[in-house]
N, C-alpha and C positions, 0 to 999 in steps of 0.2 A: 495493931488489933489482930487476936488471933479468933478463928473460927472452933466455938466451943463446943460444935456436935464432936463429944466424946465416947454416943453411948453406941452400944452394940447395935444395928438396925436389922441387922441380919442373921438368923441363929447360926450360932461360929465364926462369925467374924466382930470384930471392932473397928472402930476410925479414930485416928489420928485427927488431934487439931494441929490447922495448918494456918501461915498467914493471908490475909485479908488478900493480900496481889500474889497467891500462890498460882493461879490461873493465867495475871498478865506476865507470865515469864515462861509463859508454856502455851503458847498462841500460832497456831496453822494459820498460813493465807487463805484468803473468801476466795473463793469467788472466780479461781484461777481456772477452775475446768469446766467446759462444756461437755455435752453429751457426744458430740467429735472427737475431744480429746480423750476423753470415758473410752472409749472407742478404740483409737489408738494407744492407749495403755493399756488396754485388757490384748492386745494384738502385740504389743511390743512386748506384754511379759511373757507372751509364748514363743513369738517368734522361732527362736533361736533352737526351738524343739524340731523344725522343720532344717534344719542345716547341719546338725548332729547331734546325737543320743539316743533317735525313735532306731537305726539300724542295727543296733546291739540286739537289738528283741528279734534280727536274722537269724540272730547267731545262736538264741535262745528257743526260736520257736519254727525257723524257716518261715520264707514268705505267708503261707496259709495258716501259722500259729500267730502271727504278726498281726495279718488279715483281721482274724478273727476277734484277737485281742485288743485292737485298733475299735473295733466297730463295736463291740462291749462300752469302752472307754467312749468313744464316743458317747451312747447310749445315756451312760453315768453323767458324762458333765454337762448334758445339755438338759438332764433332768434338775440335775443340778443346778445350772446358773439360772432355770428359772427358780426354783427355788431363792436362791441370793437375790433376785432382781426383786421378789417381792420383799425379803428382808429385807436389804440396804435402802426399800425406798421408805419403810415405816419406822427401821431404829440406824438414821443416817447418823455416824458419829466412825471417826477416823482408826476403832478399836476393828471395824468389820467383824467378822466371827467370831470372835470375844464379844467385841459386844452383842451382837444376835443371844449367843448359850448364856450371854450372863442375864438379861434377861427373862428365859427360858428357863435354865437350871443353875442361878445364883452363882456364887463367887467362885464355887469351884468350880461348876461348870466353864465359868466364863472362862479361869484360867486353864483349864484343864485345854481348851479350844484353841486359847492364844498362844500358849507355848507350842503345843503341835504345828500350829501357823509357823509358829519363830525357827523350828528346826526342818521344817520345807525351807523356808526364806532365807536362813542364815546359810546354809549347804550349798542351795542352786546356784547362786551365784561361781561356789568353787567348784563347781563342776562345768558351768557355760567359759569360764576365764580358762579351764584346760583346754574346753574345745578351743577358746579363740588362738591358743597358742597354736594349734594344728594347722588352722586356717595361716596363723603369721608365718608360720615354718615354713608352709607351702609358698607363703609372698617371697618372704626375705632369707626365710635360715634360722629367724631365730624363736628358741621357745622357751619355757619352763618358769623357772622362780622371776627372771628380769620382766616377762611380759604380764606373768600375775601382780607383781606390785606395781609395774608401772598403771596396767587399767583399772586397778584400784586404786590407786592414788588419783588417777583423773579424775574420774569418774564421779569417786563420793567426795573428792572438790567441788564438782560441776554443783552436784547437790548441796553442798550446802552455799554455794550462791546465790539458790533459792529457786521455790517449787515452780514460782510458775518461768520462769527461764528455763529450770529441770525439763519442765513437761512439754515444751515448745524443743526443745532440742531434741527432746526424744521424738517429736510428731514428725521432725526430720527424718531422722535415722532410721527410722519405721519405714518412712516412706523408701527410703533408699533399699530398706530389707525387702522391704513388698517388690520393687525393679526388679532386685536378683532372681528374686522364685520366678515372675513373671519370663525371665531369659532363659531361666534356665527350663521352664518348662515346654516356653516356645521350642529350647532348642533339642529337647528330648523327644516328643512327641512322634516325629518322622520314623524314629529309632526304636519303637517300643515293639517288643516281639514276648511273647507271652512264656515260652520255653525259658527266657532268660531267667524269670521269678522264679524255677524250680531247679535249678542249678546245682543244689546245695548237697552233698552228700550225705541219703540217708543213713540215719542210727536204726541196724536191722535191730539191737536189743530193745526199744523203745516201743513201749506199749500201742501199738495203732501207729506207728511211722508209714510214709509213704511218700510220697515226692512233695505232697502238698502239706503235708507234715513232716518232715524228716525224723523231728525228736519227739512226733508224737503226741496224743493230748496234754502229755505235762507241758508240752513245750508250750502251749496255749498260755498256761498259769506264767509259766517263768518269763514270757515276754510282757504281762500286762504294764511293771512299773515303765517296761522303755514304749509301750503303746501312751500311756497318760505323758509319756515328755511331750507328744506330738500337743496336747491341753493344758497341762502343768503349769500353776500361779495365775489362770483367766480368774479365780474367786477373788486375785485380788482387790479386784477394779474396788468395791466397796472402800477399801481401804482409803482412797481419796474422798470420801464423802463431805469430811468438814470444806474441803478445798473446791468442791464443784459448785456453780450456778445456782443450780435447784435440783437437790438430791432426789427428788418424787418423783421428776419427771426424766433426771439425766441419768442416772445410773441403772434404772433398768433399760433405757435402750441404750445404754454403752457397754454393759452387759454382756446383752442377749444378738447386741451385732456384731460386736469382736468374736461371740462362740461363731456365729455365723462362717465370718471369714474363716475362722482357722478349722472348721467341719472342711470346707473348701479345700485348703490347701496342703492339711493334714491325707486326702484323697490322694491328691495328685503326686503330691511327693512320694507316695510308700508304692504308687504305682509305676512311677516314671522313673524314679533313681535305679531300681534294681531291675525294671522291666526294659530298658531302656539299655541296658549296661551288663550287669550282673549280680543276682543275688549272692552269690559267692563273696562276688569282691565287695560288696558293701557293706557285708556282716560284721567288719572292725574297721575297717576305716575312718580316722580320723576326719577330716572332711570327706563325706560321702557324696555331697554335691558335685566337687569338684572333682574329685574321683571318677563318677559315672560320665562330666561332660570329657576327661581327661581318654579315656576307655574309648569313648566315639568318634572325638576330633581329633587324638592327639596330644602327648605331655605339653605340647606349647601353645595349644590352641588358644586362638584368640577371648573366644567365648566363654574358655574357661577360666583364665585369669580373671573375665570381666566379672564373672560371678563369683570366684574367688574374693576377686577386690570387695563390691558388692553384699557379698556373702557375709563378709565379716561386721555390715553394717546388719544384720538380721542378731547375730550372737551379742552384740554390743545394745543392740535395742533389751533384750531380755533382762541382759548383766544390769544394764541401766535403771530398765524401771523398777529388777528386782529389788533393788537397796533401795529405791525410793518405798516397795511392799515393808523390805523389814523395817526401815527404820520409824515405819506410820506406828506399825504393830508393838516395837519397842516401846516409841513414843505413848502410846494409848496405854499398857500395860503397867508403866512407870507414871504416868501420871495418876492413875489410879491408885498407887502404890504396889499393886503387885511384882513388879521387880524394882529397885534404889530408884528416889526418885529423880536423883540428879539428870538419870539417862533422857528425861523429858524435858529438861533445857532448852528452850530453843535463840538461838542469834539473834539479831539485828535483823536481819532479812526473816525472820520468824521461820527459820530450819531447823528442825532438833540433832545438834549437833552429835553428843556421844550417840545420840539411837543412831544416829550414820557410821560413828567410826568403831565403837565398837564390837557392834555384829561383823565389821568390814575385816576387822584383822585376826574374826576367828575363823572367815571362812577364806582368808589371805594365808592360815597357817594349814587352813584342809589342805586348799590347793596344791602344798608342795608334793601331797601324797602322789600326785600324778595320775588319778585315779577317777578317771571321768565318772564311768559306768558305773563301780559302788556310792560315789557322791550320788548320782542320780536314785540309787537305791535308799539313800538315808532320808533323800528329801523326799522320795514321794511315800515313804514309810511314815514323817509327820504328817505328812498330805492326807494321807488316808483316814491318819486320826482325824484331825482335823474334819473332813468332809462327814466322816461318822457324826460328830456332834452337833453339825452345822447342818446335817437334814432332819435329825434327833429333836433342833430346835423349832425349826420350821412346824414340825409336825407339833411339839409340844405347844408352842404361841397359836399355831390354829385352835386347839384343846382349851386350852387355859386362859387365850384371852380373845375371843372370836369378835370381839368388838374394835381392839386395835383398830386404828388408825392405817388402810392399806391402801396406798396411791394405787397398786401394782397388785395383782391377783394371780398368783400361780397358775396356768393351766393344768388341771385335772389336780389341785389341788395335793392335799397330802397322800397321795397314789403318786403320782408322781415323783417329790421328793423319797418314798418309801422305796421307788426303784432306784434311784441313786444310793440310797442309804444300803442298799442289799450289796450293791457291787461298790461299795464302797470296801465295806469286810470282806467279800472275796481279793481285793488290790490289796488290802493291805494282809492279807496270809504270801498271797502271791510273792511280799517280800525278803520271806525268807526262802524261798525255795530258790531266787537267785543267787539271795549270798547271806546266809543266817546271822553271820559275825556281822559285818555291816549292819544289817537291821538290829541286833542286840545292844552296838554300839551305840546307835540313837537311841533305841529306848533306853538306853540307860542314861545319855545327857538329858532326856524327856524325864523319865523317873526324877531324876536330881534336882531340875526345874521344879519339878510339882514337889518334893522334899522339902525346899525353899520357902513355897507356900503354907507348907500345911506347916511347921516349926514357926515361922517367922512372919511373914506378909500379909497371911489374912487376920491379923494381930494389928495391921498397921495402913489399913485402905482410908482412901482419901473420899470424902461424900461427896466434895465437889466438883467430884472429875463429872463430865457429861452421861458414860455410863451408868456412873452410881444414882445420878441424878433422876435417870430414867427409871430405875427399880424406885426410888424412894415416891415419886410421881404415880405410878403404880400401886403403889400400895396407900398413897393417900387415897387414890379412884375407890379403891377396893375397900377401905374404911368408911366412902361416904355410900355408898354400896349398901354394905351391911346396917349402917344409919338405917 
């Protein structure tokens, strides 16, 4: 039996008839996560911001450009994820920010959302697997191409053994991530002298430089994308919605207590690693953690190894839950039809397999580039898109449908969201001015994406997918409306 909705429902797009069990072959586990778990995946997708990437924005801004760009970004994603906490608890479905803009601003919107999600998510990952090589190097010796495929290959194994194993292993290794900062905080503390964070040598030709500036107000702009790693993928959490408890009540406090923690630890770290050690020496250093405890105790300290060892369970939590973000995001995309639908497969243990392996092996091929810090620049360049559309929506669904259905109520409403949505565009200009080619390169596999659509895929959307299903629902409301 096929499903005969052929016609157009949406102006510029078409649907595909698909078979009768196109859905049971595309099925997420129930019921796998709590608002605990919520919790520790919005913590574990950051993590690894807190153990290298946020001290390149030294090198970009000195400490006081860092400071400043830090506490911006802050500002942004905490406006932010209340925003998402009221979304994901009224349109709960495993597409997250695609599905929010697609109900908001239709098909393009949606994809226009989901792709920028997809090239945050498909990159980060090959930029946490270089730091982890940093951290291994520092263990054993060894780093580069052998340790990027081996922790890919683990890893989106582990995943597709299935979600809720996935998410229990990650609540682990979280946990272990959370030990290290805890040790290494303890063991900075004693150590922290305030002269250390100005260390840096100023640029006398730089507009406004001075100690707490070195490079200046531009420097401010040029650190915001390595300020957002310390935040970077918390929007995911939605992304697990099909798979949580009870989406109404679990995903905005899993949400809005993961930003919690990492407002937290995002502090402590930018204050203590280079206050504690040297702003100097942290500005490129590969493990910075390790580094700063190395500076105080000693290349053999004990402490340091421990948080080295440690450490590397913080980088491996992010790496982790991010392939669990893209391949949800995949998943959602492709079932709808907007990318091949085959990528939304899912196994026997209900994992969708290609949405795991292959976003895996395009950002298994970034990785070789060896290029942490531009990786970090490509992702938070989708990032930024992405967050543009996804407070755009917030604001839109307040406007156009103020009767929705809202477990969850934004504080200060679309004022709130409108301030994330401002410094949203300021992050994402910010990311040419680190490294223009990087950011041009992503927009240009972004552009290609959306190419895809507009030639091909919104020619070919599926009605059954759960987002489609919410706009068609929608528009039956609004026809009895008009009745």
């Amino acid at each position: 039996m096929e499903d005969k909705n052929n016609n157009s429902q949406v102006a510029g797009v078409a649907y595909d008839s698909v078979p009768d069990n196109y859905l049971e072959k595309r099925q997420l586990k129930k019921g796998a996560a709590g608002w605990l778990l919520l919790t520790c995946l919005g913590v574990s997708y950051v993590i690894s911001g807190d153990f290298a990437g946020w001290n390149f924005g030294l090198e970009q801004g000195g400490f006081g450009g860092l400071l400043i760009a830090t506490l911006l970004m802050a500002l942004m994603y905490t406006s932010m994820v209340f925003g998402l906490a009221e979304l994901s608890a009224a349109i709960p479905t495993a597409g997250g920010g695609y599905g929010f803009a697609r109900r908001a601003m239709g098909p393009l919107g949606g994809f226009l959302t989901g792709s920028a999600i997809l090239v945050e998510y498909a990159i980060a990952p090959a930029a946490i697997v270089i730091f982890i090589s940093g951290y291994v190097s520092e263990l054993v010796g060894l780093s580069g191409p052998l340790v990027y495929v081996s922790f890919y290959v683990v890893f989106v194994g582990i995943h597709l053994w299935g979600a809720g194993e996935a998410l229990k292993i990650m609540l682990v290794i979280t946990g272990v991530a959370v030990l290290a900062l805890l040790v290494f905080i303890a063991g900075m503390i004693p150590h922290f002298d305030t002269a250390n964070l100005f260390d840096i040598a100023v640029n006398e030709n730089a507009a406004g430089a001075s100690a707490f500036l070195p490079e200046g107000w531009l420097g401010v702009w040029a650190a915001i994308p390595f300020a957002i790693w310390f935040f970077l993928a918390v929007e995911g959490v939605p992304l697990a919605a099909e798979e949580s408890k009870n989406p109404a009540k679990d995903m905005p406090r899993g949400i809005v207590y993961s930003m919690l923690i990492l407002l937290a630890f995002a502090a402590l770290v930018l204050f203590l690693a280079p206050g504690a050690s040297s702003a100097d020496l942290m500005k490129d250093h590969p493990a910075p953690l390790v580094g700063a405890l190395q500076h105080v105790y000693g290349n053999s300290a004990f402490i340091a190894a421990v948080v080295n060892v440690l450490g590397l369970a913080g980088l491996i939590a992010s790496f982790f839950s991010i392939i669990f973000a893209y391949s949800r995001q995949v998943f959602a995309l492709s079932r709808a039809g907007y990318f091949p639908r085959w990528l939304s497969l899912t196994n026997t243990r209900k994992t969708p397999t290609y949405a795991l392996v292959v976003p895996g092996l395009i950002g298994l091929v970034l990785s070789f580039s060896n290029e942490g810090d531009l990786m970090i620049n490509m992702a938070v360049f989708g990032a930024t898109i992405s967050y543009i559309l996804m407070m755009l929506s917030h604001i839109i669904l307040r406007i156009k449908e103020p009767d929705l259905a809202r477990p969850y109520r934004t504080p200060g409403g679309v004022v709130t969201t409108s301030v994330a949505l401002f410094f949203a565009v300021i992050a994402l200009i910010s990311t040419f001015l680190v490294d223009s080619t990087a950011a041009l390169f992503a927009g240009v596999v972004y552009l290609s994406m959306v190419g895809y659509f507009v030639l091909y895929s919104r020619h070919h959307l599926v009605s059954k997918a759960p987002e489609e299903e919410f706009e068609a629902i929608a528009n039956a409301e609004k026809e009895l409306k008009d009745k």
